[in-house]
C-alpha positions as CSV (number, residue, x, y, z in Angstrom):
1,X,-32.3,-19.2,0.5
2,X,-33.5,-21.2,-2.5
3,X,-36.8,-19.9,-2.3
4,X,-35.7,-16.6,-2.7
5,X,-32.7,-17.5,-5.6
6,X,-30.1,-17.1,-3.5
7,X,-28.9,-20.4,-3.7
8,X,-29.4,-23.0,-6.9
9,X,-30.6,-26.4,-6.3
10,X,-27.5,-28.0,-7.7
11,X,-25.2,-29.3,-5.2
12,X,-22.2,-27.5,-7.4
13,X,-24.2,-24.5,-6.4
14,X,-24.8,-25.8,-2.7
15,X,-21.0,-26.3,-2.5
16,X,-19.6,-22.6,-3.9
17,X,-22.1,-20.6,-1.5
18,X,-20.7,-22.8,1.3
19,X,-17.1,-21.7,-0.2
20,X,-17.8,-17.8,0.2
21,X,-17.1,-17.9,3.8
22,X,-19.8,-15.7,5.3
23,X,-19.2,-15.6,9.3
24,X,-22.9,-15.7,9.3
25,X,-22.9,-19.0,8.2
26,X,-23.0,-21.5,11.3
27,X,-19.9,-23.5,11.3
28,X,-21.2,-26.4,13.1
29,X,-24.3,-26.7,11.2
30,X,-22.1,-26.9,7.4
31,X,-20.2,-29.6,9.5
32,X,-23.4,-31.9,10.2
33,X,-24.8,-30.8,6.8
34,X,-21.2,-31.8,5.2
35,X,-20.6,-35.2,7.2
36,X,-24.6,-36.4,6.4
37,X,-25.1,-39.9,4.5
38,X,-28.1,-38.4,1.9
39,X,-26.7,-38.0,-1.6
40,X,-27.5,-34.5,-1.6
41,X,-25.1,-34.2,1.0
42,X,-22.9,-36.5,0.5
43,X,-22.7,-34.7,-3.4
44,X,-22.2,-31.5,-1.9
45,X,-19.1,-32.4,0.5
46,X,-17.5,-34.5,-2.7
47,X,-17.6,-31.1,-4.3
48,X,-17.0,-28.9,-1.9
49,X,-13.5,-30.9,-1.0
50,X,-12.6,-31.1,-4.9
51,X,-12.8,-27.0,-4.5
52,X,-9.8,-26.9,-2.3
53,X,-6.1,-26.9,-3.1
54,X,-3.9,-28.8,-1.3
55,X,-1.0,-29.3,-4.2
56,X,2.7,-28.8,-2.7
57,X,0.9,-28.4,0.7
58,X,2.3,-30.2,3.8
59,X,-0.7,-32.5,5.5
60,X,-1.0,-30.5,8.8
61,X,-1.2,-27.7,5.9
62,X,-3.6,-29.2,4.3
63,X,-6.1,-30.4,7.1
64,X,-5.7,-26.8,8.8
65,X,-7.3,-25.2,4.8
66,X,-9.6,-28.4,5.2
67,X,-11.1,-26.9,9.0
68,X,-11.2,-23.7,8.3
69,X,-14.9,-23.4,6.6
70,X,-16.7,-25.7,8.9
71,X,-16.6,-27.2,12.8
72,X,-16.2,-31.1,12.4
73,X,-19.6,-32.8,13.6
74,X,-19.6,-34.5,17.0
75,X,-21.1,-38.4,15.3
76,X,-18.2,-40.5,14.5
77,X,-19.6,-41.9,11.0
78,X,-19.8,-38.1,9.8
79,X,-16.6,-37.9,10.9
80,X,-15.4,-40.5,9.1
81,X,-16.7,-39.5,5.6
82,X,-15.2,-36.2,5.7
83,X,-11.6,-37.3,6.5
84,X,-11.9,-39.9,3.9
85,X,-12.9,-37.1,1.4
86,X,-10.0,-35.0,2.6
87,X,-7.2,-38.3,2.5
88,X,-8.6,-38.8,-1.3
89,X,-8.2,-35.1,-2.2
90,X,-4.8,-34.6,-0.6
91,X,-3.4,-37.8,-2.5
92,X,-4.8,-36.4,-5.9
93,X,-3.4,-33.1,-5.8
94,X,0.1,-34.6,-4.5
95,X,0.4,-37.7,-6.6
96,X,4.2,-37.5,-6.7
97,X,4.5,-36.8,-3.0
98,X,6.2,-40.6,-2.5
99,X,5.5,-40.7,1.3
100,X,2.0,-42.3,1.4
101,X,1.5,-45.9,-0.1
102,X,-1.9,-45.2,-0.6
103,X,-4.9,-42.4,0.5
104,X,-5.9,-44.8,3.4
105,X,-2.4,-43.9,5.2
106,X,-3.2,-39.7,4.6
107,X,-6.9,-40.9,6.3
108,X,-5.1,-42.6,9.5
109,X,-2.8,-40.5,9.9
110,X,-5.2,-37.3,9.2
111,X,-7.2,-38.6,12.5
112,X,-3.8,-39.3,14.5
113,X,-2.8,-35.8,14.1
114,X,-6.0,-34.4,15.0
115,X,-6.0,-37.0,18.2
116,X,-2.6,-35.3,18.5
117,X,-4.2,-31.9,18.7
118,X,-6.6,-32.9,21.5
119,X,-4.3,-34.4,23.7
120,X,-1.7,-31.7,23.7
121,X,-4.0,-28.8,24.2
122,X,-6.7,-30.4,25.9
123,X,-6.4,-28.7,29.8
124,X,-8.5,-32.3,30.2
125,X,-5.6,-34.4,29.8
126,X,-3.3,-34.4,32.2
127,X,-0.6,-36.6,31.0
128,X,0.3,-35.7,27.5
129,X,1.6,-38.0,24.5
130,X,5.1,-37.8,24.3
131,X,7.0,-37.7,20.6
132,X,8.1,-41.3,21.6
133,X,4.8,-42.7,22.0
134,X,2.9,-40.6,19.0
135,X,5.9,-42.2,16.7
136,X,4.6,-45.6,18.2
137,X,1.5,-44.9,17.6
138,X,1.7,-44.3,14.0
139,X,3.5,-47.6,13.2
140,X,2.6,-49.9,10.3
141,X,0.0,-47.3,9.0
142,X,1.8,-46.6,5.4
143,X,0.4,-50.4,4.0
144,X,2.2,-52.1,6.9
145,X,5.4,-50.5,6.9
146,X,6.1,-47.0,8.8
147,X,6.3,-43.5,7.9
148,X,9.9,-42.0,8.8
149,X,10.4,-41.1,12.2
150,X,11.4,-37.4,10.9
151,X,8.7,-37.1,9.2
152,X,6.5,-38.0,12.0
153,X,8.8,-35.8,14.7
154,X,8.2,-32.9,12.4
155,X,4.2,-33.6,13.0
156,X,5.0,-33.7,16.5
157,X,6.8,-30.3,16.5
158,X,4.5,-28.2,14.4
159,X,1.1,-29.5,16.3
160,X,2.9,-29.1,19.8
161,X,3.6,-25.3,19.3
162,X,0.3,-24.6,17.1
163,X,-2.7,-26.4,17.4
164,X,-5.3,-27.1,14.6
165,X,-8.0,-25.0,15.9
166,X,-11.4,-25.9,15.2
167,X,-14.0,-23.3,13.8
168,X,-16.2,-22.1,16.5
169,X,-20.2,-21.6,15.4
170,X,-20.0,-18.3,13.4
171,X,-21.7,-15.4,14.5
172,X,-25.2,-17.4,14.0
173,X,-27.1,-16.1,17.1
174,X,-28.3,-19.7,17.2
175,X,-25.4,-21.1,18.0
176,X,-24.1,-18.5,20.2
177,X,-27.7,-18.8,22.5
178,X,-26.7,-22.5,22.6
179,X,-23.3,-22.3,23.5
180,X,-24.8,-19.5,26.3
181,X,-27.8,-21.8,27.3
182,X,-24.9,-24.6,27.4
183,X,-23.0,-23.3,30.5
184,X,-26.1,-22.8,32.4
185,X,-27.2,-26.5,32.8
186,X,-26.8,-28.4,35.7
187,X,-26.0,-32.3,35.4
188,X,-29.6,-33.2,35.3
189,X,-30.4,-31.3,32.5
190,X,-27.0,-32.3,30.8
191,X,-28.3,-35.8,31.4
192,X,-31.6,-35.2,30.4
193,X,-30.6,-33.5,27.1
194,X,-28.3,-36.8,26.2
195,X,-31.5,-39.4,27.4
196,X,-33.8,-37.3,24.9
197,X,-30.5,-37.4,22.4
198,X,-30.1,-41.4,22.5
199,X,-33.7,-41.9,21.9
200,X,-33.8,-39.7,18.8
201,X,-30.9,-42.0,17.9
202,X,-32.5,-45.2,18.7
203,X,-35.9,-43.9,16.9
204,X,-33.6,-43.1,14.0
205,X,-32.5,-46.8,13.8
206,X,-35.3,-48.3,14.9
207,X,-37.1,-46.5,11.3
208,X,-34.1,-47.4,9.1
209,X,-34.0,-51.2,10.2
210,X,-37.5,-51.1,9.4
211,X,-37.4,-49.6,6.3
212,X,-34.4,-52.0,5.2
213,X,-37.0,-55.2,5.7
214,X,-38.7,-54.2,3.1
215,X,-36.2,-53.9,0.5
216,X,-36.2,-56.9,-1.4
217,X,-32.4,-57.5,-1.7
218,X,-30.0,-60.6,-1.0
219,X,-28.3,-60.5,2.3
220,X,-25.4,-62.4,4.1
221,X,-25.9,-63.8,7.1
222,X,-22.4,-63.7,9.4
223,X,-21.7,-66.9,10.3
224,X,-18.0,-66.8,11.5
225,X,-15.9,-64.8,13.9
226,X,-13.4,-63.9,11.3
227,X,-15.8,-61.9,9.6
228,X,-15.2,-59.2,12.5
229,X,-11.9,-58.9,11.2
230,X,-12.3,-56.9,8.2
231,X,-15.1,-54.9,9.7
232,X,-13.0,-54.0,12.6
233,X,-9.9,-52.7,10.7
234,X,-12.3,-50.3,8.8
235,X,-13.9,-49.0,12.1
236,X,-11.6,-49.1,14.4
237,X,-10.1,-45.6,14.1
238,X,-13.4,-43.7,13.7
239,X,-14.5,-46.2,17.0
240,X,-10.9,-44.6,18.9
241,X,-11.3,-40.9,18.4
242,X,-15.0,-41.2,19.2
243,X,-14.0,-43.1,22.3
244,X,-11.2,-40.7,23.4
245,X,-13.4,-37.4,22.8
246,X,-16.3,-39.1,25.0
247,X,-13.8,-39.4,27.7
248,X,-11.9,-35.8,27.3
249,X,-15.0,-33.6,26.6
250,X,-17.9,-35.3,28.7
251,X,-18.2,-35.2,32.8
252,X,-20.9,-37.8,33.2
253,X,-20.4,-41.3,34.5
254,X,-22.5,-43.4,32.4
255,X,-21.3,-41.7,29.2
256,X,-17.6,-42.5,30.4
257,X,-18.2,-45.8,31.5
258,X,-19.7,-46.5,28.2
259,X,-16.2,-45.0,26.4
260,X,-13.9,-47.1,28.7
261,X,-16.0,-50.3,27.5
262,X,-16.0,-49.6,24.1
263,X,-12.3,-49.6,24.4
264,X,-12.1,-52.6,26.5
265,X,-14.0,-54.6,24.2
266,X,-11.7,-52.9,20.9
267,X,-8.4,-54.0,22.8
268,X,-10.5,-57.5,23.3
269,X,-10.8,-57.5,19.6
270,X,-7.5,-56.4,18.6
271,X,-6.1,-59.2,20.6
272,X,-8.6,-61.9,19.0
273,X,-7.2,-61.3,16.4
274,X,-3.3,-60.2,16.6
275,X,-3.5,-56.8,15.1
276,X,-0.9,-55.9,17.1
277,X,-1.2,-51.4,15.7
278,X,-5.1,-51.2,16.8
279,X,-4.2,-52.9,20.3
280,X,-1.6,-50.4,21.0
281,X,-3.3,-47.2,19.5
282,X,-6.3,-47.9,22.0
283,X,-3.9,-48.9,25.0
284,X,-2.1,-45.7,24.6
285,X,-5.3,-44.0,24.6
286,X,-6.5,-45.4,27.7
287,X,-3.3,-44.8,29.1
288,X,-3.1,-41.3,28.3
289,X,-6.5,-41.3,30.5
290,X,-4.4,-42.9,34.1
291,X,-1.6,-42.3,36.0
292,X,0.2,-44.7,34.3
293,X,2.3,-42.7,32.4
294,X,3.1,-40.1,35.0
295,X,6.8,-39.5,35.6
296,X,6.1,-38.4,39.4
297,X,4.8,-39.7,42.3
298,X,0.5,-40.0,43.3
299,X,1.6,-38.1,46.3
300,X,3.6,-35.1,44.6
301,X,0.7,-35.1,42.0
């Protein structure tokens, strides 16, 4: 599309095309393109987010205008950058809104509500989050203190009877040949696809580290087991809905066995080092996954 004019090679000109809203435009491909680390991208989602309005908007609002132009990408850290973008934008265009303490509470709870979504209407889960325990959830995330129970039942309400539906693909006949050739695998192609998928990832990495050798900066060595800490209470709610999608959308042992130890070893964490809200988020979640929670018997079940 450059080539031909269509499109300038500014990313202010990236972002407005992607702002017309042509349903030939994949969805799922503006998501990866969106939620990518390269400056070009990164540019591009700063200013495509800054285009939307979200004054005297409501979050659930807010984050249902936010998915409407794109499908959120599948990798965690891509994830990640996009609802920090959205938490930012949301706080700037309601600066006298009183009920966040800061943009890293819209962020938190931005991902809870869209964890929300996917348990109630996932036919996967079985035993659905009660308003109880999606208040529990949500404690201590507004700088320590809690967001009022009201405010948080209202969430509750509005998700429960209308879910924030995700943009499908588009009409890109791409996409749609995909999503056809998708149904038709069997397991060992499923797992072959994901083998071939994990060693494009760990080629990826493998290039980065050794491009990072050579860059003559001063690094930090880690030295001490406190230094998890902070690194943990950045990641651990990117690590949680990664986690709790693997195990919801994804049939294949090894993937789920890997989900359940990343959790196991989060909860491990949390413990270490008493952060009493990140234990309980990811206890809930694997909850949410057993029997535990069901109000009737094994046998009636």
């Amino acid at each position: 599309l450059q080539k031909q004019g269509l499109i300038g090679p500014d990313p202010r000109d990236i972002a407005d095309f992607l702002h017309k809203d042509d349903e030939r435009l994949d969805r799922t491909v503006i998501g990866d393109f969106l939620g990518d680390p390269e400056d070009l991208n990164k540019n591009t989602m700063y200013l495509y987010v800054d285009m939307l309005e979200f004054k005297d908007k409501d979050l659930i609002q807010a984050l249902r205008l936010f998915l409407e132009g794109f499908r959120l990408p599948g990798e965690s850290q891509k994830i990640d950058r996009l609802m920090e973008k959205f938490a930012s934008r949301y706080c700037t265009c309601n600066p006298s809104l009183g009920i966040f303490a800061s943009a890293d509470t819209a962020y938190v709870l931005a991902f809870s509500v869209i964890m929300l979504t996917t348990d109630l209407h996932s036919p996967q889960v079985k035993n659905k989050m009660t308003k109880e325990q999606y208040i529990k959830m949500n404690r201590g995330i507004n700088d320590s203190e809690d967001l009022p129970a009201e405010y948080l039942s209202a969430i509750y309400d509005e998700i429960s009877q209308s879910e924030i539906k995700m943009k499908s693909g588009g009409k890109d006949s791409k996409t749609q040949q995909q999503g056809k050739d998708a149904k038709m695998l069997d397991s060992r192609k499923k797992q072959l696809l994901w083998n071939m998928e994990l060693e494009s990832i760990s080629q990826t990495a493998k290039v980065l580290m050794e491009s990072a050798s050579h860059v003559k900066l001063s690094f930090t060595t880690a030295t001490d087991h406190e230094h998890v800490k902070p690194m943990f209470k950045l990641a651990w709610t990117p690590l949680l809905a990664a986690f709790s999608v693997g195990l919801q959308d994804c049939d294949e042992t090894e993937i789920s066995i890997l989900c359940l130890e990343g959790i196991r070893c989060a909860i491990r964490i949390a413990c270490i080092f008493h952060l009493e809200l990140e234990r309980n988020a990811f206890v809930q979640a694997l909850a949410r996954f057993t029997l535990l929670t069901a109000n009737s018997s094994v046998t009636e079940m």
